[in-house]
Structures are given as structure tokens and as C-alpha cells.
BALOBA-1460 file (C-alpha; in Angstrom, 3 decimals):
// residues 345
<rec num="1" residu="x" x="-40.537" y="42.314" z="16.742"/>
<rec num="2" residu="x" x="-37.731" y="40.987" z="18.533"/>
<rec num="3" residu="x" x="-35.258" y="43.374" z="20.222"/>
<rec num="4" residu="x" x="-31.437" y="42.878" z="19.638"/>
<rec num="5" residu="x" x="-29.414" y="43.375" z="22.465"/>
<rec num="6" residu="x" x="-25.698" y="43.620" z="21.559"/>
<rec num="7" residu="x" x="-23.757" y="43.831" z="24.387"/>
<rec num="8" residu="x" x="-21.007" y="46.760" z="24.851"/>
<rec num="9" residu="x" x="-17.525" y="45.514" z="24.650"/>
<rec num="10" residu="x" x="-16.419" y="46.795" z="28.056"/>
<rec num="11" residu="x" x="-19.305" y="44.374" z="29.631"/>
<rec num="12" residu="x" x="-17.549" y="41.318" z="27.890"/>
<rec num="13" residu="x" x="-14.882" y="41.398" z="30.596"/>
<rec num="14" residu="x" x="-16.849" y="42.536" z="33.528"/>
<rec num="15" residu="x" x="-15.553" y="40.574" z="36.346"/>
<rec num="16" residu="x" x="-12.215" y="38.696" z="35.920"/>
<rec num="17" residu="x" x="-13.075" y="36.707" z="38.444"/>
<rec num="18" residu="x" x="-15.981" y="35.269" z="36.755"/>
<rec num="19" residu="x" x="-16.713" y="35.525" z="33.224"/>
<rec num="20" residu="x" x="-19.998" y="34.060" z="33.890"/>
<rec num="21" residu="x" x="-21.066" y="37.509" z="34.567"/>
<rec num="22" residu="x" x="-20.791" y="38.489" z="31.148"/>
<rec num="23" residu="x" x="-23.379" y="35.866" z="29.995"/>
<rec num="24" residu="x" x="-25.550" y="36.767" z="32.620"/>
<rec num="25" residu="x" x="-25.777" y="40.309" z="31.953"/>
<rec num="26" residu="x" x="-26.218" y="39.260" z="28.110"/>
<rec num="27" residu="x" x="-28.585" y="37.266" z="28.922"/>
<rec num="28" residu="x" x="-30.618" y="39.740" z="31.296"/>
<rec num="29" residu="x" x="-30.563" y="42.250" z="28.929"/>
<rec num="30" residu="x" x="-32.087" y="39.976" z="26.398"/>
<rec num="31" residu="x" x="-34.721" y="38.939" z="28.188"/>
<rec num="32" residu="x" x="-35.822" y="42.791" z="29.391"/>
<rec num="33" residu="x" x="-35.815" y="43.256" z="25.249"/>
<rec num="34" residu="x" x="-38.115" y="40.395" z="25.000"/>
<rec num="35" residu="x" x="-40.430" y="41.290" z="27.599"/>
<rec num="36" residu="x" x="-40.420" y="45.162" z="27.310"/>
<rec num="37" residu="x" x="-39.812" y="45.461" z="23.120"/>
<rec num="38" residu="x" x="-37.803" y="48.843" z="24.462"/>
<rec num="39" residu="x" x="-34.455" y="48.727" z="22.185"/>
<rec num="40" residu="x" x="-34.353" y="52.051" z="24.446"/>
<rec num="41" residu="x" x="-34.795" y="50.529" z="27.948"/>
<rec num="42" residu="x" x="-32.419" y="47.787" z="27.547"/>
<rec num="43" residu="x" x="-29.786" y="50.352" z="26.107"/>
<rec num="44" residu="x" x="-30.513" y="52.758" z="29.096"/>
<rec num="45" residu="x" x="-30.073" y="49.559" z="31.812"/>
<rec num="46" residu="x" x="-27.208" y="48.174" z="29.800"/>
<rec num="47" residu="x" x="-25.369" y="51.487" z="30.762"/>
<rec num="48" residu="x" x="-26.475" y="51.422" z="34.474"/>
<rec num="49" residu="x" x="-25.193" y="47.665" z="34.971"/>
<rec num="50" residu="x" x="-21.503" y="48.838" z="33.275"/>
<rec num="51" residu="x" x="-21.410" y="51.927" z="35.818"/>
<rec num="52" residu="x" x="-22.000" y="49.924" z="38.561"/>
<rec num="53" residu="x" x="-20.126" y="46.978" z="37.697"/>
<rec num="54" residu="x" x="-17.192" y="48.920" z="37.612"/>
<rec num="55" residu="x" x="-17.544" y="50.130" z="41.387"/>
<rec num="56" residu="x" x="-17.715" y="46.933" z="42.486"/>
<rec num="57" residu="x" x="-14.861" y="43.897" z="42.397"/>
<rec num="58" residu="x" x="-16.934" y="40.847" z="42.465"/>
<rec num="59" residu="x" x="-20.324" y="41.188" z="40.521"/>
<rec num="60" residu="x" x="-21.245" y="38.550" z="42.853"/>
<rec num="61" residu="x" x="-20.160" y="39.975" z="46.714"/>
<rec num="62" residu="x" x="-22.022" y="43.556" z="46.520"/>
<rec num="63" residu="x" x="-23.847" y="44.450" z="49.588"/>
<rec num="64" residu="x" x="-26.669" y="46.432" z="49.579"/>
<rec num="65" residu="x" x="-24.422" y="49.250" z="50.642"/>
<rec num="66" residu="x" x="-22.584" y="49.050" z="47.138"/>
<rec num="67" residu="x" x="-25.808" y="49.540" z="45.900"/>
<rec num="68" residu="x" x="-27.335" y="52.074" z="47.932"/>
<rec num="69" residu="x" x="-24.038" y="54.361" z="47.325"/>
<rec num="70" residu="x" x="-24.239" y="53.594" z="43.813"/>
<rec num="71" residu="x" x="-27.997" y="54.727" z="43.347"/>
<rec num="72" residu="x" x="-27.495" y="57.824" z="45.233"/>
<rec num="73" residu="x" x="-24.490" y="58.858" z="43.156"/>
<rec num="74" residu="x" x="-24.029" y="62.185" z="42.025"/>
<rec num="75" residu="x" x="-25.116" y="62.908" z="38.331"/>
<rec num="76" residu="x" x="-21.981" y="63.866" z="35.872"/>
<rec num="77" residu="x" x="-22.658" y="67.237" z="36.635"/>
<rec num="78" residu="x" x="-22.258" y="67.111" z="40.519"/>
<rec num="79" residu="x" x="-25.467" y="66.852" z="41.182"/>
<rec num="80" residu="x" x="-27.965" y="64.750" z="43.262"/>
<rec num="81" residu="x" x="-29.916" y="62.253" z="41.497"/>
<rec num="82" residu="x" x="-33.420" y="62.744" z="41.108"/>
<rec num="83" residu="x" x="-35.503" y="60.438" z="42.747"/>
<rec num="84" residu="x" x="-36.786" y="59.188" z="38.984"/>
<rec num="85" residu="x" x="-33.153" y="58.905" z="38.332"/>
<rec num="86" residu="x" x="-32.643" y="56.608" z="42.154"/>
<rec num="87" residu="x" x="-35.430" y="54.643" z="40.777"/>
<rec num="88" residu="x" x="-34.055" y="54.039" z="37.368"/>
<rec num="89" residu="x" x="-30.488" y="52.819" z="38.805"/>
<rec num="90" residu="x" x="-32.456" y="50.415" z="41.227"/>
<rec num="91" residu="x" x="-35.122" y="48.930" z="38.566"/>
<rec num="92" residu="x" x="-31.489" y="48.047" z="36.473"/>
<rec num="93" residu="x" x="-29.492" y="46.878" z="39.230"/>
<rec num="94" residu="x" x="-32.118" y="45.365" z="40.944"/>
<rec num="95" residu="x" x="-33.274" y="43.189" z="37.560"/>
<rec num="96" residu="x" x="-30.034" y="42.121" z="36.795"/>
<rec num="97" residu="x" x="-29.849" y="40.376" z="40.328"/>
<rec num="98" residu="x" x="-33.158" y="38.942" z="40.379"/>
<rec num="99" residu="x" x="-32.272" y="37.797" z="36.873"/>
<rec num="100" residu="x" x="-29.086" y="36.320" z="38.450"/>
<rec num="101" residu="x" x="-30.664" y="34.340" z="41.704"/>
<rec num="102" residu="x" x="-33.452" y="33.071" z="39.323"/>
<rec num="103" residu="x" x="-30.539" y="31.910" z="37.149"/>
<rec num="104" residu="x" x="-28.769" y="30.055" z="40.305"/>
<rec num="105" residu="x" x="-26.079" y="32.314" z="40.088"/>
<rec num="106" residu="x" x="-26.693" y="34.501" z="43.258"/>
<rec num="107" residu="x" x="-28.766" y="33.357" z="46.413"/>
<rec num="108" residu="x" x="-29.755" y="37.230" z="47.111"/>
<rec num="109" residu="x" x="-30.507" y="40.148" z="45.606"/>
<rec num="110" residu="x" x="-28.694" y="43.216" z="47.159"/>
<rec num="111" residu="x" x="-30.963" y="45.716" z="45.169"/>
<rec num="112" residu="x" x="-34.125" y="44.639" z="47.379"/>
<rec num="113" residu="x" x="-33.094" y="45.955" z="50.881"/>
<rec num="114" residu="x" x="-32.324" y="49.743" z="49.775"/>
<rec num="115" residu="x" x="-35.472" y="51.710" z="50.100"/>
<rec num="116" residu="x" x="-37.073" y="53.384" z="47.217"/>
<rec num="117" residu="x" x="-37.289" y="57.543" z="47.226"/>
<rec num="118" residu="x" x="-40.611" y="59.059" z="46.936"/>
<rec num="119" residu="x" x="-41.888" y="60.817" z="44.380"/>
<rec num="120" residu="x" x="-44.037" y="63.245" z="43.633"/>
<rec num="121" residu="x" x="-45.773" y="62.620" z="40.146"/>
<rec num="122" residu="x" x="-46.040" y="65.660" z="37.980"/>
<rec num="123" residu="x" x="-49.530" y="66.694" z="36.794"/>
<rec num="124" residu="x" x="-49.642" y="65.026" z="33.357"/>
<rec num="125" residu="x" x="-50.199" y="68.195" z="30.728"/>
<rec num="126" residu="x" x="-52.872" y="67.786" z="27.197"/>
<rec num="127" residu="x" x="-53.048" y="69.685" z="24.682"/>
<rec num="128" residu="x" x="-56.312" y="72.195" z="24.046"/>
<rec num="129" residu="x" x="-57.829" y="72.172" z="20.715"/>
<rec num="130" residu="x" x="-56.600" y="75.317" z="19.425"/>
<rec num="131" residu="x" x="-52.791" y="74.227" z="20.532"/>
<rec num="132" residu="x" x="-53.211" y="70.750" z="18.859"/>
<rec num="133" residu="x" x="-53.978" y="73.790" z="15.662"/>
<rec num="134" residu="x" x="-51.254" y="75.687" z="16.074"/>
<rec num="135" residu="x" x="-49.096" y="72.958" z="16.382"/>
<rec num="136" residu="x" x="-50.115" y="71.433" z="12.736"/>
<rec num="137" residu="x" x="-49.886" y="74.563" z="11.874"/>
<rec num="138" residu="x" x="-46.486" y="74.955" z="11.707"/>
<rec num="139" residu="x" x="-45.321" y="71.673" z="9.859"/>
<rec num="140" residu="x" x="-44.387" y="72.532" z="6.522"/>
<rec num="141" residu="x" x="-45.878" y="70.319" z="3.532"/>
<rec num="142" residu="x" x="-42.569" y="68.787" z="2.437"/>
<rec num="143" residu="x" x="-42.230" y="65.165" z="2.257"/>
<rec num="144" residu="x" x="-40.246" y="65.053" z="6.239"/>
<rec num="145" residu="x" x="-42.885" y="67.645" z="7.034"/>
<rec num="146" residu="x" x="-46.161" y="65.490" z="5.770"/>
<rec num="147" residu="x" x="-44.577" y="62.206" z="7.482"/>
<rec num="148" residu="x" x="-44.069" y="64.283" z="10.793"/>
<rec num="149" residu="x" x="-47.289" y="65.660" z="10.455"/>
<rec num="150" residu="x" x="-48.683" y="61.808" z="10.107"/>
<rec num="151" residu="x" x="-46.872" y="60.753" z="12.920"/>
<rec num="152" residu="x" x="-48.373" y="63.712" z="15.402"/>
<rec num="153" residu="x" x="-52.052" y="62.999" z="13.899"/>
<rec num="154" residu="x" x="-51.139" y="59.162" z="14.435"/>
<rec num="155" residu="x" x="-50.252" y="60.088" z="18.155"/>
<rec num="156" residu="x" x="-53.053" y="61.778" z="19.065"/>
<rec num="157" residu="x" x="-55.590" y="59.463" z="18.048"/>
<rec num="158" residu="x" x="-54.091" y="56.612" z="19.052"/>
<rec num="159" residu="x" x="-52.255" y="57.607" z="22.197"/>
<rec num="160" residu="x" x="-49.383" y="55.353" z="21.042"/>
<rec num="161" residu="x" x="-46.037" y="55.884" z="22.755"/>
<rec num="162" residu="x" x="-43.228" y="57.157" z="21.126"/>
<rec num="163" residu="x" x="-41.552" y="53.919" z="20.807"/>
<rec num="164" residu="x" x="-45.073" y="52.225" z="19.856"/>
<rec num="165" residu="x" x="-45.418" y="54.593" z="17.267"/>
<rec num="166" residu="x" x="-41.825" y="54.736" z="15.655"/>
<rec num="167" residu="x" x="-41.933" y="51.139" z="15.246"/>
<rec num="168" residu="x" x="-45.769" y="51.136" z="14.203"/>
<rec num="169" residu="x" x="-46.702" y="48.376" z="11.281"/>
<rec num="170" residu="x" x="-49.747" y="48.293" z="9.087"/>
<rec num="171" residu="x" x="-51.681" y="45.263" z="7.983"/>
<rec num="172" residu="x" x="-52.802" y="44.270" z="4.457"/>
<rec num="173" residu="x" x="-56.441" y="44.339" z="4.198"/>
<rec num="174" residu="x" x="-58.656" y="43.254" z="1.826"/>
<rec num="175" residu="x" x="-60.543" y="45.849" z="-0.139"/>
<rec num="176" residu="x" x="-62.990" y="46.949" z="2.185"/>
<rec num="177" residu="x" x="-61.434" y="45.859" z="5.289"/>
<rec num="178" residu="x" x="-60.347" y="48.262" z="8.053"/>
<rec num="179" residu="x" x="-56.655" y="49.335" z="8.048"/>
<rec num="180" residu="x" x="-55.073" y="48.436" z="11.749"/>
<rec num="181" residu="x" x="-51.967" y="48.767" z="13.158"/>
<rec num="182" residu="x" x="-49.873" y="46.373" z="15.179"/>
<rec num="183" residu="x" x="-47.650" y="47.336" z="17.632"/>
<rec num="184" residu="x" x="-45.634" y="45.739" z="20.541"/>
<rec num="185" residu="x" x="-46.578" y="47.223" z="23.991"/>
<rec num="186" residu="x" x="-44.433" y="48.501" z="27.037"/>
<rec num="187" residu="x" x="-45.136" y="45.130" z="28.471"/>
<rec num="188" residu="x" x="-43.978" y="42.993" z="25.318"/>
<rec num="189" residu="x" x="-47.405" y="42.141" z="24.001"/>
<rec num="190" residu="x" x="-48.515" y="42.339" z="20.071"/>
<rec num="191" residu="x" x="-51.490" y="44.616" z="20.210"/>
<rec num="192" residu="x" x="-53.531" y="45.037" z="17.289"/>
<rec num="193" residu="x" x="-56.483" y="47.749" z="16.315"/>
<rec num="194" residu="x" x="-58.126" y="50.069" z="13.860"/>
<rec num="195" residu="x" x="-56.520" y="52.696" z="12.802"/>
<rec num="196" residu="x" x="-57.897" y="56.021" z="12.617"/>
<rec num="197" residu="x" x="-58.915" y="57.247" z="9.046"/>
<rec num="198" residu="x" x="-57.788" y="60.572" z="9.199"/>
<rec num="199" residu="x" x="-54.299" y="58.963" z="10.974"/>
<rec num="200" residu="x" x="-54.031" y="56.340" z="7.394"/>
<rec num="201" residu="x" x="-54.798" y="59.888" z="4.786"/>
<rec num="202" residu="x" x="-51.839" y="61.396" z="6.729"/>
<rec num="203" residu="x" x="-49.689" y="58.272" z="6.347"/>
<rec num="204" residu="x" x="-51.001" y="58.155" z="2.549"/>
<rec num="205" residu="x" x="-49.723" y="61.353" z="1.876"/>
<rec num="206" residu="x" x="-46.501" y="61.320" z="3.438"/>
<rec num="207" residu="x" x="-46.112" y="58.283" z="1.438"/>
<rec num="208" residu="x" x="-47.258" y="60.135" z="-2.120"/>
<rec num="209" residu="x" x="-45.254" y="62.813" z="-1.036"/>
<rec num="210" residu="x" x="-42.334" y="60.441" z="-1.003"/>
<rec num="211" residu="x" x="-41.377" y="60.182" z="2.838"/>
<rec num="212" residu="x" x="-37.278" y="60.383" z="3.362"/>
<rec num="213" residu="x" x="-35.917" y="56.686" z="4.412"/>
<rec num="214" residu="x" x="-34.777" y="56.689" z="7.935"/>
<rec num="215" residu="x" x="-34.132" y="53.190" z="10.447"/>
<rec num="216" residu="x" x="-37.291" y="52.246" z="10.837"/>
<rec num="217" residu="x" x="-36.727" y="49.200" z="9.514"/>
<rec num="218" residu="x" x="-38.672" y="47.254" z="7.356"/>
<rec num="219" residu="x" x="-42.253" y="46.960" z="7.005"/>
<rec num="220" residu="x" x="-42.406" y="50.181" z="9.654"/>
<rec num="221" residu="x" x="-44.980" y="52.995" z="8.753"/>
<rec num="222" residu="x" x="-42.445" y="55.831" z="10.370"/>
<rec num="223" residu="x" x="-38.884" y="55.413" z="9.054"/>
<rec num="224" residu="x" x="-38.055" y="57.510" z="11.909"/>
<rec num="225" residu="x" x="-35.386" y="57.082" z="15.261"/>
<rec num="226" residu="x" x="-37.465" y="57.702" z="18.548"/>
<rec num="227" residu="x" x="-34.777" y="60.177" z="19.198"/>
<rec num="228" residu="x" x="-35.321" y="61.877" z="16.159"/>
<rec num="229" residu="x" x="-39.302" y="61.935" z="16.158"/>
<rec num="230" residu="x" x="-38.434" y="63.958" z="19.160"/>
<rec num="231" residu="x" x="-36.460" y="66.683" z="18.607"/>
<rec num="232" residu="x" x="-38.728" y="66.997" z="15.543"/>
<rec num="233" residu="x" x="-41.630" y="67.482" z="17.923"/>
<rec num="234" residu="x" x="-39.420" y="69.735" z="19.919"/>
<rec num="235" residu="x" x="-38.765" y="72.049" z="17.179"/>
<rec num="236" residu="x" x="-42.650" y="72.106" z="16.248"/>
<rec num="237" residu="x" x="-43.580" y="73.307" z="19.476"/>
<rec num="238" residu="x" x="-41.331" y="75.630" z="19.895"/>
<rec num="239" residu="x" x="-42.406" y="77.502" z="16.505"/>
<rec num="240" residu="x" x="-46.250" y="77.438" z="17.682"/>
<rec num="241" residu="x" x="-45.482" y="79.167" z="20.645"/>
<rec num="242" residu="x" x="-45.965" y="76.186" z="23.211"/>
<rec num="243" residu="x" x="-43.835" y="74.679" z="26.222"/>
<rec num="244" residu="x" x="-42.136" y="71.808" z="25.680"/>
<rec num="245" residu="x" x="-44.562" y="69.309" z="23.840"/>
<rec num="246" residu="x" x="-42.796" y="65.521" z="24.000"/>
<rec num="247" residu="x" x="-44.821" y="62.544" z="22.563"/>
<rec num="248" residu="x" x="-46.226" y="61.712" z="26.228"/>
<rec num="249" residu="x" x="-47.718" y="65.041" z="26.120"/>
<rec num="250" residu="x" x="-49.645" y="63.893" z="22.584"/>
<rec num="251" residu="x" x="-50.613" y="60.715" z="25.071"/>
<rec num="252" residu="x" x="-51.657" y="63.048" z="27.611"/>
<rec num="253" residu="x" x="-53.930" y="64.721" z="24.909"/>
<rec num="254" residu="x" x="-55.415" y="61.756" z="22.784"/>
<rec num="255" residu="x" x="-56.374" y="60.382" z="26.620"/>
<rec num="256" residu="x" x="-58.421" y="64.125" z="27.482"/>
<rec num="257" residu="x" x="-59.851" y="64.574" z="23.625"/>
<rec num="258" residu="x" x="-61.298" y="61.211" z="24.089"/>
<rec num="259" residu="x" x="-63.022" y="61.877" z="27.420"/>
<rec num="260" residu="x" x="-64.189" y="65.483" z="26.467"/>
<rec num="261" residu="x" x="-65.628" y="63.944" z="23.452"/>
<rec num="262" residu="x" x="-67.703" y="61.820" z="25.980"/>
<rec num="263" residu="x" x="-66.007" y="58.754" z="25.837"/>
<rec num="264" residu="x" x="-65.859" y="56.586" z="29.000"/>
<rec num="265" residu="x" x="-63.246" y="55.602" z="31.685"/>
<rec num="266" residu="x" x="-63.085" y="51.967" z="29.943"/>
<rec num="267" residu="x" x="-62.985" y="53.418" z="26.241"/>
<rec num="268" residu="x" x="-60.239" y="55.312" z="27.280"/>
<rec num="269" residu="x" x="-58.449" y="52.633" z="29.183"/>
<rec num="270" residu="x" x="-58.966" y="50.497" z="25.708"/>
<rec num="271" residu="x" x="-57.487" y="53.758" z="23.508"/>
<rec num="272" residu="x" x="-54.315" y="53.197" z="25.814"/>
<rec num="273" residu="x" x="-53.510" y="49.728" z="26.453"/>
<rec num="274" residu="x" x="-54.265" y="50.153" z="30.355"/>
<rec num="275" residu="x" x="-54.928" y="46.965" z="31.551"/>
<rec num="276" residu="x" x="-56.658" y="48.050" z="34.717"/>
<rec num="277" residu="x" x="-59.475" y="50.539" z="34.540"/>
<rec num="278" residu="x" x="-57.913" y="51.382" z="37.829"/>
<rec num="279" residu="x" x="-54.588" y="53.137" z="36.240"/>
<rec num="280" residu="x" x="-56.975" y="54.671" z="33.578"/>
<rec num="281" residu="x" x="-59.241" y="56.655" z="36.427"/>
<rec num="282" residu="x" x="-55.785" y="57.680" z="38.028"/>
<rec num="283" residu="x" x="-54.651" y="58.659" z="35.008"/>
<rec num="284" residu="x" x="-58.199" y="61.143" z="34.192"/>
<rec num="285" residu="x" x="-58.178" y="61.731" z="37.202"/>
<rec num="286" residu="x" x="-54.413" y="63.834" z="37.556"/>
<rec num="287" residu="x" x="-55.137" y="65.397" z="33.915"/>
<rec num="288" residu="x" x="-58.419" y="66.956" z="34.523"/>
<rec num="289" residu="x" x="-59.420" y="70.118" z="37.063"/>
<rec num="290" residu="x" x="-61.181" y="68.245" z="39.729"/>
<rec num="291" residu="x" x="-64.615" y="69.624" z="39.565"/>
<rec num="292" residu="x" x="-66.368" y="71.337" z="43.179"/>
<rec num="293" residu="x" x="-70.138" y="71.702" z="42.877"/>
<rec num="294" residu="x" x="-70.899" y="72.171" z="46.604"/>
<rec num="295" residu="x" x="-69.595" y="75.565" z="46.936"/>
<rec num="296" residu="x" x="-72.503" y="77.474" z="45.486"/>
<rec num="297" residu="x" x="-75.038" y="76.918" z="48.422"/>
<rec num="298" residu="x" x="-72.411" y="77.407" z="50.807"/>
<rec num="299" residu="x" x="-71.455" y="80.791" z="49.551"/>
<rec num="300" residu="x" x="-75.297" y="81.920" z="49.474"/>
<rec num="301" residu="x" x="-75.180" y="81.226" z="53.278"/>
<rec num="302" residu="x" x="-71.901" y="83.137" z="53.841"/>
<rec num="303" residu="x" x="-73.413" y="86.040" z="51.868"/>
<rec num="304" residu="x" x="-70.455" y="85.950" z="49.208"/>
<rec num="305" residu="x" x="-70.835" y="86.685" z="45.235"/>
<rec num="306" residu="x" x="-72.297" y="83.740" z="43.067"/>
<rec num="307" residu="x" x="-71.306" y="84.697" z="39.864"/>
<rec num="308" residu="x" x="-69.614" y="82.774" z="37.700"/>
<rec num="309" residu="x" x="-67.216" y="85.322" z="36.419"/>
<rec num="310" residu="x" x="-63.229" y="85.240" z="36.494"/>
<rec num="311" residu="x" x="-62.032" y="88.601" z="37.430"/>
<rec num="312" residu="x" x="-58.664" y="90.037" z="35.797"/>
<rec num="313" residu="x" x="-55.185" y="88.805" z="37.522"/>
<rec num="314" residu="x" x="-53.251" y="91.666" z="36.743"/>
<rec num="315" residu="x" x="-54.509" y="93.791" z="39.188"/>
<rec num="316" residu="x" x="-57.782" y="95.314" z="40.700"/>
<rec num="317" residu="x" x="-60.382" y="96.394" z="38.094"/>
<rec num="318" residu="x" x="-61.898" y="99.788" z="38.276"/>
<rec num="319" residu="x" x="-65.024" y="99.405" z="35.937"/>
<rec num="320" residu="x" x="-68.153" y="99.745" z="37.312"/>
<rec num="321" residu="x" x="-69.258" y="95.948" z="35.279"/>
<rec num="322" residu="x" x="-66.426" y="94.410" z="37.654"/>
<rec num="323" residu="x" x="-67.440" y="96.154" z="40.818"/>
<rec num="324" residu="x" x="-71.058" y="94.702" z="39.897"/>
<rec num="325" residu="x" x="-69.949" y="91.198" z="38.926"/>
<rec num="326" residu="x" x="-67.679" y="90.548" z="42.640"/>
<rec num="327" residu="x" x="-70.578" y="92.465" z="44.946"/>
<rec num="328" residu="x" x="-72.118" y="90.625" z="47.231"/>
<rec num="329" residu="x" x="-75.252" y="89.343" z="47.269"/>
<rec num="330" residu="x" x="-77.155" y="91.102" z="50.322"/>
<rec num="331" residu="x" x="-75.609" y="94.147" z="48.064"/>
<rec num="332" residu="x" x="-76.811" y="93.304" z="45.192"/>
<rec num="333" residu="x" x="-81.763" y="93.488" z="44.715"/>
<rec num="334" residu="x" x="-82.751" y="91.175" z="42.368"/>
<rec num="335" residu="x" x="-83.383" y="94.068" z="39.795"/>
<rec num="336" residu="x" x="-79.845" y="95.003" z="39.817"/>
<rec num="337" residu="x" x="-79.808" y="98.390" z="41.631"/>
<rec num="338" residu="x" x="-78.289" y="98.702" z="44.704"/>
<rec num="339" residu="x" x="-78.732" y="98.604" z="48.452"/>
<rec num="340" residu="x" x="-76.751" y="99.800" z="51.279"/>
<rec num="341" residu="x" x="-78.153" y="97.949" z="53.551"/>
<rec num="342" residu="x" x="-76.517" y="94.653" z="54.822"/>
<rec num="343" residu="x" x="-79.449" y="91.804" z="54.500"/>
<rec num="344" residu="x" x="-80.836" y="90.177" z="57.860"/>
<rec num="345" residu="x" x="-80.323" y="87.237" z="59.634"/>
């Protein structure tokens, strides 16, 4: 599936003292389409190459400085950029020069000497069980309901991303056969495997139901806009009650069902397209608690309570069951009654 990059009209005149640039650029963007299969990336770096064109007179002269200021502009309203947002700027303006010097048409890349920001990765968020139920809950069984319904189901068996799943295809098997799916991944390759049953009686009913037509395009399963699968998902959450629940969250939660479910590091790695095991134990690793099964012994020695009980956060219980459950142990016999006495040594 072949992304087509048409390029904005104010890019076509770029640099008067080169039209070469335009073709370049054109040509860049093409290529990150080809590679990526994001009609959404190359859109979003399209835009970042025309900002930053136009601070600049010769596409060809910038500085690293002219980039650097650039990067760190202020947002449109006033503010600093987040680092995300730094990074963003430089992966656009940086890829359009290496695309230019491996082109001949630059010898440098200005985008390579300003230094990258930080940052601080937020704690990917899943789904529990009984959220994934309230948030199916709330879909109504109209046609757009039953095909947004198959596209959350799809998601969080598959662990698709968005654009993975809005451009999802179907094969044609032969009766018998296995129904897979065939997608293009976030590094441009074709990826094809099984798809879920429950995911293809979702997708069968939507389709019964008569799904509404959309731009998926043809031969897609989800005649759905990215943009529009998520404000969909937006709205769901909200009505269930939940925070914000995008389609990286449904990742986030096919990734943890799997590995509560007793799956491996490598199964899950598979479920996602990871092509490192290494990036698939980083990823576990920031979505689940990070288990501690030393402390017990060490609060025996100390003398402190052992139970494995989670007192009330809303203030100090007054019970006589919570004063029993937090004593500590040299206050606490082994038959339960009490003893003043602090224990030796």
C-alpha cells in the first residue's frame, strides 16, 4: 500500500533561488511514505519542512543555529515546545537534510549538531478487564456502533496501531483456511497473521449490519479516517467513565492481557511487531508494577506487620479488625490475643 505524497502548493516555490528544493522535498517526503506507510507522518513532516523553510533564505545555507532556533520555537500558543515536540521538528528537519546530502545536494546536515532534549517517557497505561467491559459496554448496536465495536475488539487482540488498523486488509481463504490480516508496519514492511476469531465475528457483523462507507479505501476492513477512529474512541471512554483511552492505550492493553494470560516476553514481542525482544521487555517492563519479594523477611527482623492487607487512604481507621491487621508482630501471639509486652532480642 503505497503512500501518496502530494506536495502543498506553498512548498512548490520554496526557495527562489533554487527550485531544486522543491523536488527534493517531494522527493523526501516520498520516500518517508514508502518506508514508514504513515500518510500521517509524512503529512505531519511535510508541515515542519514548510515552517522552517520559510525562516530561512537559502534551503541550502542554514546553520545549525537556524535550526536550533527553529526547534525550540514557541508553540502557536506562546508556549515552549515540549521536548516530544523538539524531537519531532528535528527527526523532519533533520531527514530532509540527510535526504538532501545523500542526494548530492548538500555536503552537511545542519540538523545533526543540535542536541536532542531529554525525555522522560510516560508510564504506558492498559486497560483492566472490567474497563475493557465497560468500555464495550457503551457502543450502541447500530451499524457505526458494531464497526467501532469491531475495530476496538480488533485492537485489543491484535495490538495493531491505529494507522495499522484503519488501513487493515483481509485475505481470501479457502474454506477452512484461517482468516489473516495484512497490514503495513511503522517501518514499511507487509506483515501478515491470523486473525483473531472473535476480532473476524465482530467484523462479520458490522458488515451484516451494513457498516457506513468512509475513506478507507478499497479492499480496507475499517472504512474509517485514523482521525475519526479516534475521536470515536474518545467519546466511548468518556461515556464508561474512563480517562482518556486513545488506540495506544488498546496497544498498551492487548500487550498486558497477553502476558497476564501467561504468554511470554517473545509471544508478546511477536503479537506486536517488535523486532527485538529487547524493546518488548522494556516495554512489560514500564506497564507492569515491578514486583518486591524481599521485603517480607526483612520486615520480620524489624518487628513490623506482615500482613498482606491494604489499609483505607482516606484517613485513619478506627475498627478494632484494622487496629489488628497493622499491629505488629511482637504485639500480636500466634493465637491472636494480645501482649503488651515488646518481644526480646
Amino acid at each position: 500500500m503505497a503512500v501518496v505524497v502530494l506536495l502543498p502548493r506553498d512548498l512548490e516555490s520554496t526557495s527562489p533561488h533554487d527550485p531544486t528544493w522543491s523536488l527534493v522535498i517531494g522527493a523526501f517526503l516520498q520516500e518517508r511514505g514508502s518506508r514508514t506507510g504513515s500518510r500521517r507522518t509524512v503529512e505531519t513532516y511535510a508541515r515542519i519542512v514548510r515552517r522552517f523553510l520559510r525562516t530561512i533564505a537559502d534551503p541550502a545555507a542554514a546553520t545549525p543555529f537556524d535550526v536550533h532556533c527553529f526547534v525550540h520555537a514557541a508553540t502557536q500558543d506562546a508556549r515552549p515546545p515540549a521536548p516530544s515536540t523538539i524531537l519531532t521538528r528535528l527527526a523532519a528537519v533533520g531527514g530532509l537534510y540527510e535526504f538532501a546530502a545523500r542526494m548530492g545536494v548538500v555536503d552537511r546536515n545542519p540538523a545533526t549538531a543540535v542536541g536532542r532534549p531529554a525525555v522522560r517517557l510516560a508510564r504506558p497505561r492498559g486497560l483492566t478487564v472490567d474497563e475493557v467491559a465497560r468500555l464495550l459496554a457503551v457502543i450502541p448496536a447500530t451499524p457505526a456502533g458494531l464497526l467501532d465495536r469491531a475495530l476496538i475488539v480488533t485492537a485489543l487482540l491484535t495490538g495493531l496501531r491505529r494507522s495499522e488498523l484503519v488501513g487493515l486488509r483481509l485475505t481470501r481463504p479457502e474454506e477452512g483456511d484461517r482468516v489473516c490480516y495484512v497490514v503495513r508496519t511503522k517501518g514499511g514492511a507487509m506483515r501478515r497473521r491470523e486473525l483473531p476469531e472473535p476480532a473476524w465475528q465482530a467484523i462479520a457483523a458490522a458488515v451484516e449490519a451494513g457498516r457506513p462507507g468512509g475513506r478507507g479505501g478499497e479492499g480496507a476492513v475499517f472504512a474509517m479516517s485514523d482521525s475519526t477512529f479516534y475521536v470515536h474512541l474518545r467519546r466511548y471512554s468518556e461515556a464508561a467513565g474512563l480517562a482518556d483511552v486513545s488506540c495506544h492505550v488498546l496497544r498498551h492493553t492487548a500487550a498486558k492481557l497477553r502476558r497476564d494470560a501467561g504468554a511470554s516476553i517473545e509471544e508478546v514481542g511477536n503479537l506486536l511487531g517488535h523486532r527485538s525482544i529487547a524493546t518488548t521487555a522494556m516495554y512489560l517492563r514500564r506497564l507492569e508494577d515491578e514486583g518486591d519479594r524481599g521485603w517480607e523477611p526483612v520486615a520480620r527482623t524489624l518487628g513490623l506487620a506482615v500482613r498482606r492487607t491494604i489499609p483505607a487512604l482516606a484517613g485513619p481507621s478506627t475498627t478494632a479488625a484494622s487496629h489488628e491487621r497493622w499491629r505488629p508482630v511482637h504485639l500480636a501471639r500466634r493465637d491472636g490475643r494480645g501482649n503488651d509486652h515488646p518481644a526480646n532480642g
